[in-house]
N, C-alpha and C positions, 0 to 999 in steps of 0.2 A: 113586633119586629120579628122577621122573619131569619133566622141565621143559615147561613148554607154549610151544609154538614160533607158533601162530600170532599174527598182527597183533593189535595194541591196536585194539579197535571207534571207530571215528572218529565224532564227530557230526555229525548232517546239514546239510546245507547251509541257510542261513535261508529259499531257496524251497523247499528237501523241507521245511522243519518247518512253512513256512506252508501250503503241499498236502496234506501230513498232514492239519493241524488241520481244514483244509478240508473233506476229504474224511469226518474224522469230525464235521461239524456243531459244531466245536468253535471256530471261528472266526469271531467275532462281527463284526455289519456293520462298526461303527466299528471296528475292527482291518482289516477288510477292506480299508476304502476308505483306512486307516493304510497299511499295508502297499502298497498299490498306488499309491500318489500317492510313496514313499519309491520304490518305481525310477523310478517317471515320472520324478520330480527326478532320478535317478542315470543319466539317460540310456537305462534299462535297459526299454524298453516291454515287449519280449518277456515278460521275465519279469512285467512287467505285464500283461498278457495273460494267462499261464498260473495265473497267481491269480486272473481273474475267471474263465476258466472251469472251472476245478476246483472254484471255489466253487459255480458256475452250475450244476452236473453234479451236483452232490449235495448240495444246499438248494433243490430247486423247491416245496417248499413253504415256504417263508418269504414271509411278508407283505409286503415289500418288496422281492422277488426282481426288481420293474420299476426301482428305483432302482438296482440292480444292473447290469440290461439297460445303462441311461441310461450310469453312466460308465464299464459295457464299452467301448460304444459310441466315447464321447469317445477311448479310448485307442488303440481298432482306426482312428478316422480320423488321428490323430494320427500313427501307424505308417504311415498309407498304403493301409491298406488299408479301402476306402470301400464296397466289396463287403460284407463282415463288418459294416463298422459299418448300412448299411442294413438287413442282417436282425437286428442286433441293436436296433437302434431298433422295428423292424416286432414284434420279439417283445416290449418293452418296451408296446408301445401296446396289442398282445394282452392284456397280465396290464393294463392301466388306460389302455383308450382317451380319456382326458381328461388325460393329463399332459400340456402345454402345451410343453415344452420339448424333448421328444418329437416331436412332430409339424412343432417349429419346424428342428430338427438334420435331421429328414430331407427337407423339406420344403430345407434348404439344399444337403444330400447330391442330392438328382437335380436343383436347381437347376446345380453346381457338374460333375455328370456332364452336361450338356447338354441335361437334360430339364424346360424351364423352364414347360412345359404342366401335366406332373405336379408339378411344387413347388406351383406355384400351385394345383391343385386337390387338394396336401396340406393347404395352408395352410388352403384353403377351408370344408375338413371340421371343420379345429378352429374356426374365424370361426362356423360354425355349431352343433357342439358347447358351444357361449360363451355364446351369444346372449345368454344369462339366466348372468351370471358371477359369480361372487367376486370381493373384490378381486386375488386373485391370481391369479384366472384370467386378469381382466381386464387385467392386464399381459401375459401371454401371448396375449390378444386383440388389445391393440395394437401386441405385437412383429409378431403373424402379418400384420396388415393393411401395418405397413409394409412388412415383406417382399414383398407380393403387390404391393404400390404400386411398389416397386422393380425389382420383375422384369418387371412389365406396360411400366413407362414405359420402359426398357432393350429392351424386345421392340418397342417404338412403338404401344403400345397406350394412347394418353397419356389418353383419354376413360374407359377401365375405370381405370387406374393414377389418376387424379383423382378420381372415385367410392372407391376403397379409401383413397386416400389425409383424401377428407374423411370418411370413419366414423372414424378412428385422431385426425383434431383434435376431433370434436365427445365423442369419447372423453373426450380428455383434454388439451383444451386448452392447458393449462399446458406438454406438450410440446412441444420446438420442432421435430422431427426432420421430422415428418408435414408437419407446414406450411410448412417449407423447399421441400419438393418442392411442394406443392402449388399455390403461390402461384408458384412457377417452371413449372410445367408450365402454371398458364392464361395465362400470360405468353407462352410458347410457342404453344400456342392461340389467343391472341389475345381471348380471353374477358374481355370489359368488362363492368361496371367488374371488374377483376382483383382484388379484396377484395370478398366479400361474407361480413356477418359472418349468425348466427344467435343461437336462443336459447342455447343450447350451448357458442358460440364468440364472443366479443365483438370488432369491430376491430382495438381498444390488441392482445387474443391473437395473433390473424392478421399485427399490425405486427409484436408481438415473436416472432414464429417467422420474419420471413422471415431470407435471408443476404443479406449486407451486398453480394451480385453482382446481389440478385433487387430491392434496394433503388433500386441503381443506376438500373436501367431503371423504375421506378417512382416516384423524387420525386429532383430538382433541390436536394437540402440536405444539402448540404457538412458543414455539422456534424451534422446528425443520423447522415450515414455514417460519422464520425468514431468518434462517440459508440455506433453499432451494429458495427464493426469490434472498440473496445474492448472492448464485452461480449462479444461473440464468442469474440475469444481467451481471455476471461477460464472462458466456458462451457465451451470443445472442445478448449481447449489449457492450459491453468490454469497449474498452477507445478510444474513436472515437479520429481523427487527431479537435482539438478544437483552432488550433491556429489561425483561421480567427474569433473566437467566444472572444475575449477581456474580461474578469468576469467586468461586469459594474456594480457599487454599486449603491444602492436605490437613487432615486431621493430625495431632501428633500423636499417634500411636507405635513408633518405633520401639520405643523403650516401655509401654504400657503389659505389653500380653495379651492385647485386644487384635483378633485378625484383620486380615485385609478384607472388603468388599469387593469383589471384581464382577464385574457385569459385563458377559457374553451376551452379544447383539448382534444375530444373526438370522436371515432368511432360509439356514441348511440345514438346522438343530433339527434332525430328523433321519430319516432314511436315507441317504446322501452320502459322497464322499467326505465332506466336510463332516458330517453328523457320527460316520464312522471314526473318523481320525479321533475324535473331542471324545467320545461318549466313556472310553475308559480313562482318559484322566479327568473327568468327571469323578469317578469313582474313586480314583487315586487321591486327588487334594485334600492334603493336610488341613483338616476344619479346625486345628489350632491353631492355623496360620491365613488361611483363607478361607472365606463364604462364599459361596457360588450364587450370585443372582444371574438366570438365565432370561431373554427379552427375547421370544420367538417373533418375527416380524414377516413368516411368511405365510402360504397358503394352509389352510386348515386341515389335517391329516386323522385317521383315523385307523387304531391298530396299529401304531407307528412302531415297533422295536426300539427304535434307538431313542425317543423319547416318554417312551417306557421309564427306561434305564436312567435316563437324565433329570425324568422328572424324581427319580423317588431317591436322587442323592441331591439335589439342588437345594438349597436354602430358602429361594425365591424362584419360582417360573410365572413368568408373567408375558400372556398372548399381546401382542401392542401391535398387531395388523391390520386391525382397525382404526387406530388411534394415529392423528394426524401426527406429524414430524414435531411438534411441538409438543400436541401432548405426551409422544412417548419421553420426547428427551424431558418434559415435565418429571414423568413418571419414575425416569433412573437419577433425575436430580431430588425428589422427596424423600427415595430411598437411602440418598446418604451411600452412595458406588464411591468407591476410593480410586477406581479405575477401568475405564470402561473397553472393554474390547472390540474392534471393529471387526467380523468375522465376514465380512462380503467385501468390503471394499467395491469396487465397480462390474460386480458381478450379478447376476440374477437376483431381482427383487432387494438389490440393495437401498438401503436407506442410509446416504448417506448425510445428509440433510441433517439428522436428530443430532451427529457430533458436532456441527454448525454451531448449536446452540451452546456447546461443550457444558454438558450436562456431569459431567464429572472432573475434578480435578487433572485427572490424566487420563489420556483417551491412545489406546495404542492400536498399531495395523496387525496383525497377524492371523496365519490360518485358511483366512478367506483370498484373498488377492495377491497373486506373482508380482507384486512390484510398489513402488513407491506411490503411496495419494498423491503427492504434489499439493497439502493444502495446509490453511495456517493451524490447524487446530491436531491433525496428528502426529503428537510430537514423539510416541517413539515404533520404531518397526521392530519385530521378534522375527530373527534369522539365525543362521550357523554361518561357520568361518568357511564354508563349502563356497554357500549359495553369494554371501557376500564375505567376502576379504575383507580387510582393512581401506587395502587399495581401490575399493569398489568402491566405498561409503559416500566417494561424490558423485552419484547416480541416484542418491535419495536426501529426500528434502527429511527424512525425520532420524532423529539420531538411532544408531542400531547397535541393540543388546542381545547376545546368541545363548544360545543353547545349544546341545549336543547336537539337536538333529530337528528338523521343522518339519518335517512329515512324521507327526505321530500315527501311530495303530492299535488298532483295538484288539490285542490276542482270544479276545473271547468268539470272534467272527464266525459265526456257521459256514463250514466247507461240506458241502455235499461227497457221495462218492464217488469217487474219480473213475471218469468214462470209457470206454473203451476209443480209441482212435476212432473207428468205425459209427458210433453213436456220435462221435462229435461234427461227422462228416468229410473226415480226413484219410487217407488212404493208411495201411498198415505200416507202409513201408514208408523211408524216405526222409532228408531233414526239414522239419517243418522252422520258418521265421515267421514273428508272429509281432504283429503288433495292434492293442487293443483301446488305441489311443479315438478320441473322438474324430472324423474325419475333419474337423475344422481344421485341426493340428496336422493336415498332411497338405506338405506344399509342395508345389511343384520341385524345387529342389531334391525334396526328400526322397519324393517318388522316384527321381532320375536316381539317386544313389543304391534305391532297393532294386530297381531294374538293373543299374551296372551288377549287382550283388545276383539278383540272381542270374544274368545271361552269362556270369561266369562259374557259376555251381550248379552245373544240369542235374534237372532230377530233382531240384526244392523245391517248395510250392512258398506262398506267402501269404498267411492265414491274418484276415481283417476281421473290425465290426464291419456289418453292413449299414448302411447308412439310408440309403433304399434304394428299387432296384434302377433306375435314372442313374446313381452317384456309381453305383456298382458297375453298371455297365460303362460308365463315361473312366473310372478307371482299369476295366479291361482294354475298352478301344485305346488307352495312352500305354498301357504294355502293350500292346501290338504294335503299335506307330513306334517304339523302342526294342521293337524286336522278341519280345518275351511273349510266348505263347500264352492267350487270357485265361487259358482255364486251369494256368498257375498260381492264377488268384483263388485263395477260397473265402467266401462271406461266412463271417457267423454270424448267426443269426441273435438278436437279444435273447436273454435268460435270465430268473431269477439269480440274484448275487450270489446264494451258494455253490447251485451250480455252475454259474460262472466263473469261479474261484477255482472249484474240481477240475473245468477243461481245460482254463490255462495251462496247466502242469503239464501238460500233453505236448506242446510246444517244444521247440531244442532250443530257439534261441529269440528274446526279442529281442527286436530294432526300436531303438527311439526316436522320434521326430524332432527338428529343427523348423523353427528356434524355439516353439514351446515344445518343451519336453513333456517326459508321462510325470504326474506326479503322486496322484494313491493310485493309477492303474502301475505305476512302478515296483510298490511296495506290496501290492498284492502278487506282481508276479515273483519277488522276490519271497515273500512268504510264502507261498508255495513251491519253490525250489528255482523259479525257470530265471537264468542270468541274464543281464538285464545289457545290451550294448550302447553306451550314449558319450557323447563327444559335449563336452561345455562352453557356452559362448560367454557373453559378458553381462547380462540381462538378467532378473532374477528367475524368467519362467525357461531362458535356455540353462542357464544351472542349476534348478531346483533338481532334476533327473539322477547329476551326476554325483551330487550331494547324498539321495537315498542310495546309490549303489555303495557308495564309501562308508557308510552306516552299515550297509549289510556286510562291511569287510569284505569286499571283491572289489579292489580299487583295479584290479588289472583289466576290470572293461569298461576301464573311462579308457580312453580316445583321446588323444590330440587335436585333432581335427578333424576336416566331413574326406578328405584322403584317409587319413587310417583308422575312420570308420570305418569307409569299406572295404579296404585293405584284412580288416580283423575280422569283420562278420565271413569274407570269402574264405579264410584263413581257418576260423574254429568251425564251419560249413566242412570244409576239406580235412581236417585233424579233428576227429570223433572223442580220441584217446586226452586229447587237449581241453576240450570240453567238459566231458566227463570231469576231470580232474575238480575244473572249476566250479563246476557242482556240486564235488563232495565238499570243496572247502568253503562253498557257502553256506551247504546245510551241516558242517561243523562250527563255523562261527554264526549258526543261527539265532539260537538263545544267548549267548554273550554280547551280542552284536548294539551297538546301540541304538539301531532299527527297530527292537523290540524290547529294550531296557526302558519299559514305560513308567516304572515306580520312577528310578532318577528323572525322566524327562520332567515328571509333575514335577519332582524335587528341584527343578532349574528352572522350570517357569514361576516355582511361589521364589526360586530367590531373587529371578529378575522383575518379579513383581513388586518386591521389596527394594529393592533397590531403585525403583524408580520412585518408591514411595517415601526413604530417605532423602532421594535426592529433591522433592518436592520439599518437604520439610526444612531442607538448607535451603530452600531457595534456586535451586541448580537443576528445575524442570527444565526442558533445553526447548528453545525456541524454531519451531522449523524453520531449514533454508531455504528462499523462494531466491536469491537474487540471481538476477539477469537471464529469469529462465521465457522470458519474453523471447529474447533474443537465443538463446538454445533451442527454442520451438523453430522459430525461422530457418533456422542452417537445417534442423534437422527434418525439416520438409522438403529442403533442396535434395539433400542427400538422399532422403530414402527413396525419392522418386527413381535414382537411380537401380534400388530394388537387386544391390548385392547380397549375396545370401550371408557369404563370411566373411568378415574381417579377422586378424589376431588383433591384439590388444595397442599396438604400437601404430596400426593402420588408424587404425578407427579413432585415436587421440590426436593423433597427427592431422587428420581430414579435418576437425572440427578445430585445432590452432589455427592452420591456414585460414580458416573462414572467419575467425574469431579476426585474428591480424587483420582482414581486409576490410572487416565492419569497420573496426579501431582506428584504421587508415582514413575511411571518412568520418565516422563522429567516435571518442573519443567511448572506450566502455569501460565502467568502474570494473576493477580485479573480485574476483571473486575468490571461495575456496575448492571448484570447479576445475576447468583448462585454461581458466585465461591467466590467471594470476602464476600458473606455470611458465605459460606462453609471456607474459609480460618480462617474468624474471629472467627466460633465455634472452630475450632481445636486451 
C-alpha cells in the first residue's frame, strides 16, 4: 500500500481569492468596492490597494472602470501616497472628464502639495466644464468654486477669491459656506455697502450666511448675535453621537486642598493676540489652586515665544490638531479637566465641536470670542461689569461671572526702540490720529466719522495698517469723494510686534472703530502711552474697547456717542495742552491701573473658577438660555437689513417689543427672561 505523503492543499488567502476573482473578471463592482472598504475599516490599506489594482489590470474595459480609478484614488491618498493617487485621479478623468469629484480630489491633491496655481486652474477646467450643469453637476460646480474661493483668499488674492466666491452664492444661495467668506472678505476690503444683494441672492440670504465674527463688525445687535451664534452651532456643530461621553459631575474638591484642573482649548496659544493676553497668567496661577492643562488645536509653529513660556509653566500641554473633535474631547475627558475653557469660540481654527461632547464638567467662553456661543453646552461667559452690566445679561445664553478687566496683558512684552517720526514715515510736525485696528473693523460709518474729524482739524493726517495696496487706495478714493485730501492717509506698513509696539507711541491720539472696537490693539496702545478715544454700544465687541480704557483709568475718553466721538477727537486735535494732560494721567495710573494689575486678575479668574466649581458641586451649574431665540433671529434679520449704525439702548429695546407684540398678535410666544416677558408685563 502505497500512502501519500504530501501536505493537505490549503485554501487561499481571502486577498488570493479576491485577486483570483479579479483577475478572471469574476469580481463584481459592488463586491469590489465590498471587499476594499472591509480592509480600509481593518486598517489593512495595502491590501486595499492590491484589490483595486488587480481589478484595474484586468477589467479596462468595464463601463465604470473611472469609478474605480475615483476610490483607487481615495485609498492611495489615504495610505500616503499622493503621487499614485494624482495619476490615479488623472487616469479617472481620462475614461469621464466630467466627473466632478474627480477634478475636485485632485484639484485638492496639488493644492495640498503646494501647487495652489494648478488646483485652482484644476478647479477651473471643471467651473467651465459646468457652465450648463445638472443638478449634480451643479453641486460639484459649487464645491469647485468654493474651493478656488479658498485657495485665492488664503494666497491674498481677496478680489479673484470674491468674484469665485459670489458665482457659488448666486448658485445657490440657500448655502451659507460661500457667503460666510464672502461677506468677510468685502469687510476685509473695505467694500461699502458690504451687503449687496441681487436677483439671485436676496439680503435676508446674504444676512443668513454671514458668521456670527463677520456679524460682529457689521451691526451693533446684541440679540440678533445671540440668536445668530445659536443657529450656527445648531447648523456646524448640531448634536454629535455623545453616548461614549457619560455627563460626569464635579469632583468634590472644595473642601479637599486638591486644585482645580482647567483646560485651555485654544487655536492662538502662541504668538497671537490671544497667546499674548494668556501667556503671563500662565505664569501667574496659583498651582495650589489651579493646574494648567493647555490643548493647542492649531497650526504647528516653531520658535514660538509665547509657547515657549506656556509650555515650561503648564501642568499638561497637549498638540490635538490632529486628533479628530472626538478624540480631542476624548483626550480632555481621561484627563479628568474640572473645567474646560473655550479660548476661540467662532474664530479662526476654532474647534467648537470637542465642547459638543462636554468633555468636562463645566466648559466656559472666555478670552477667545466678543460675544455669546448661543449653545446648550457653554454654560458660563467670563466678562467685566464694563463690557457687560447686569442689564446686558439678556444678550447671552450663558450665565456671566466678571472680573476686573477681560483683556489681560502680558507686562513682559518686548518694545523695541521707539522711532523717530520720520523712520516711521510720518511727517515731523503735525497731529497724528491713528488707528491700528484690522481693516475689517472699519466700516463705512466709521470712516465717515474720521473724515468729519479730519476736514475739521486741517493739518492732521490719519495713520492706518495697510491692508494692501487695492484696500489702501479704495480708502483714499473715499476721502476724496468726502473731501479729504488722500494723502492724509498714511499706510503702515506690517512690522515685527516689538517694533510695532515702539511706533504706536508716536501717534497723538487713536480712533476706535464701531461696532467692533480695538481690543489687544487697545491695550497695546494704551501700554505705551497713546490715549485711546472709543464711544460703547450694547454688543460685547462694541464695548469690549471702552472697558480697557476704564482699566487704564482715563474714563474721560469714553464717548457718549458716535456725535461726541467726534466732537472730542476735534476738540483734543485742537487743545494740545488738554491732551497732554490726559497723557500724563494715564501714564501716572499706569502701574496701579487694573489694566496691568495681572497678579490680581490670575487671582479673580482662579476665584471664579471656584466658584463655578462650588456651584457645580451644590448642583447649581446653570443651564444655558436658548428660549425663543428662533424667533429673535427673525426680527433681527429684519432689522439689521436696515443697517443703522447706532441705536441708544431705549431704541434698540423698544424696536424689538414692537416686533415681538406683532408676532404675539398672530401666534401667541411664550415670555421669556429676554424683551418679551417685559413687553408682556407692560401690556
Amino acid at each position: 500500500m502505497v500512502m501519500n505523503t504530501s501536505a493537505p492543499s490549503e485554501r487561499p488567502s481571502p486577498l488570493a481569492a479576491q485577486l483570483e476573482l479579479a483577475r478572471t473578471q469574476r469580481l463584481s463592482l459592488t463586491d469590489l468596492f465590498q471587499a476594499a472598504e472591509s480592509w480600509n475599516m481593518a486598517g489593512r490599506k495595502a491590501e486595499a490597494i492590491e484589490i483595486y489594482k488587480a481589478w484595474i489590470a484586468f477589467n479596462d474595459a468595464h463601463p465604470f472602470l473611472h469609478l474605480v480609478y475615483f476610490n483607487y484614488s481615495v485609498t492611495l491618498r489615504q495610505s500616503g501616497d499622493i503621487s499614485g493617487s494624482i495619476n490615479a485621479l488623472r487616469a479617472c478623468l481620462k475614461l469621464d472628464p466630467r466627473f466632478g469629484p474627480a477634478h475636485i480630489n485632485l484639484g485638492r491633491a496639488f493644492e495640498d502639495s503646494g501647487l495652489a496655481a494648478q488646483a485652482i486652474q484644476q478647479w477651473r477646467t471643471y467651473a467651465e466644464l459646468t457652465a450648463e450643469s445638472t443638478a449634480d453637476q451643479l453641486k460639484h460646480r459649487l464645491m469647485t468654486l468654493q474651493h478656488i474661493g479658498r485657495v485665492m483668499e488664503n494666497a491674498g488674492l481677496l478680489e479673484e477669491s470674491e468674484m469665485a466666491l459670489w458665482q457659488a452664492i448666486e448658485l445657490r444661495p440657500d448655502k451659507t459656506e460661500a457667503g460666510q467668506h464672502w461677506s468677510a472678505l468685502r469687510q476685509r476690503q473695505c467694500k461699502w455697502p458690504i451687503l449687496v444683494a441681487s436677483e439671485h441672492a436676496s439680503m435676508r440670504q446674504l444676512i443668513d450666511s454671514m458668521s456670527p465674527l463677520a456679524l460682529a463688525c457689521y451691526s451693533d445687535d446684541p440679540l440678533f448675535q445671540l440668536a445668530k451664534a445659536y443657529r450656527y452651532i445648531k447648523s456646524f456643530v448640531g448634536r454629535p453621537d455623545t453616548s461614549g461621553f457619560p455627563r460626569r459631575p464635579p469632583k468634590l474638591k472644595s473642601k479637599t486642598g486638591a486644585p482645580l484642573r482647567i483646560g485651555y482649548v485654544s487655536s492662538d496659544l502662541r504668538d497671537h493676540a490671544v497667546g499674548f493676553a494668556l501667556r503671563e497668567i500662565f505664569e501667574l496661577h496659583d498651582k495650589a489652586r489651579v493646574e494648567i492643562y493647555a490643548y493647542y488645536c492649531g497650526e504647528p509653529v516653531a520658535n514660538d515665544e509665547t509657547q515657549t513660556r506656556m509650555k515650561a509653566v503648564a501642568d499638561c500641554w497637549r498638540d490635538i490638531g490632529a486628533l479628530s473633535d472626538m478624540e480631542a474631547a476624548r483626550q480632555i475627558y481621561d484627563d479628568d479637566v474640572d473645567i474646560a475653557i473655550d479660548v476661540n469660540g467662532f474664530t479662526k481654527h476654532a474647534r467648537t465641536k470637542i465642547f459638543a461632547y462636554r468633555p468636562a464638567p463645566v466648559i466656559v467662553n472666555f478670552c477667545g470670542y466678543p460675544g455669546s456661543m448661543g449653545s446648550p453646552f457653554h454654560q458660563y461667559l467670563i466678562a467685566d461689569e464694563k463690557i457687560i452690566p447686569p442689564e446686558s445679561e439678556i444678550y447671552y445664553s450663558e450665565k456671566v461671572l466678571r472680573i476686573p478687566c477681560t483683556q489681560p496683558i502680558d507686562r513682559k512684552r518686548k518694545i523695541a526702540q521707539k522711532p523717530s517720526r520720520a523712520e516711521a514715515g510720518l511727517p515731523e510736525g503735525g497731529f497724528v490720529f491713528a488707528c491700528f485696528n484690522g481693516s475689517q473693523k472699519i466700516g463705512e460709518a466709521t470712516f465717515a466719522q474720521w473724515m468729519k474729524i479730519l476736514a475739521a482739524t486741517p493739518g492732521t493726517l490719519l495713520w492706518i495698517l495697510t491692508a494692501n495696496d487695492a484696500v489702501d487706495q479704495r480708502l483714499r478714493d473715499a476721502a476724496a469723494k468726502a473731501g479729504v485730501a488722500p494723502e492724509r492717509l498714511v499706510f503702515a506698513p506690517k512690522a515685527p510686534n516689538p517694533r510695532h509696539l515702539a511706533r504706536i507711541a508716536l501717534a497723538d491720539l487713536f480712533l476706535d472703530t464701531f461696532p467692533y472696537g480695538a481690543h489687544s490693539t487697545a491695550a497695546d496702545a494704551l501700554t505705551v502711552g497713546l490715549p485711546v478715544l472709543t464711544f460703547p454700544g450694547k454688543s460685547f465687541a462694541a464695548r469690549f474697547c471702552h472697558s480697557i480704557v476704564a482699566a487704564a483709568g482715563v474714563p474721560e475718553l469714553i464717548c457718549a456717542d458716535p456725535e461726541d466721538y467726534v466732537a472730542k477727537a476735534i476738540d483734543l486735535a485742537k487743545n494740545p495742552k488738554h491732551l497732554k494732560k490726559i497723557r500724563e494721567t494715564l501714564q501716572a495710573r499706569r502701574e496701579a491701573s487694573a489694566l496691568r494689575d495681572i497678579p490680581a486678575l490670575a487671582r479673580s479668574l482662579e476665584d471664579v473658577f471656584w466658584q463655578m466649581q462650588i456651584a457645580g458641586e451644590e448642583g447649581r451649574t446653570p443651564i444655558p438660555d436658548l428660549t425663543n431665540l428662533d424667533i429673535y433671529y427673525d426680527i433681527g434679520a429684519e432689522l439689521v437689513q436696515e443697517n443703522i449704525e447706532y441705536h441708544d439702548e431705549a431704541t434698540y429695546r423698544r424696536r424689538y417689543r414692537e416686533k415681538l407684540a406683532e408676532l404675539h398678535d398672530d401666534a401667541p410666544i411664550a415670555p421669556d427672561r429676554r424683551l418679551w416677558s417685559a413687553a408682556a408685563d407692560q401690556a
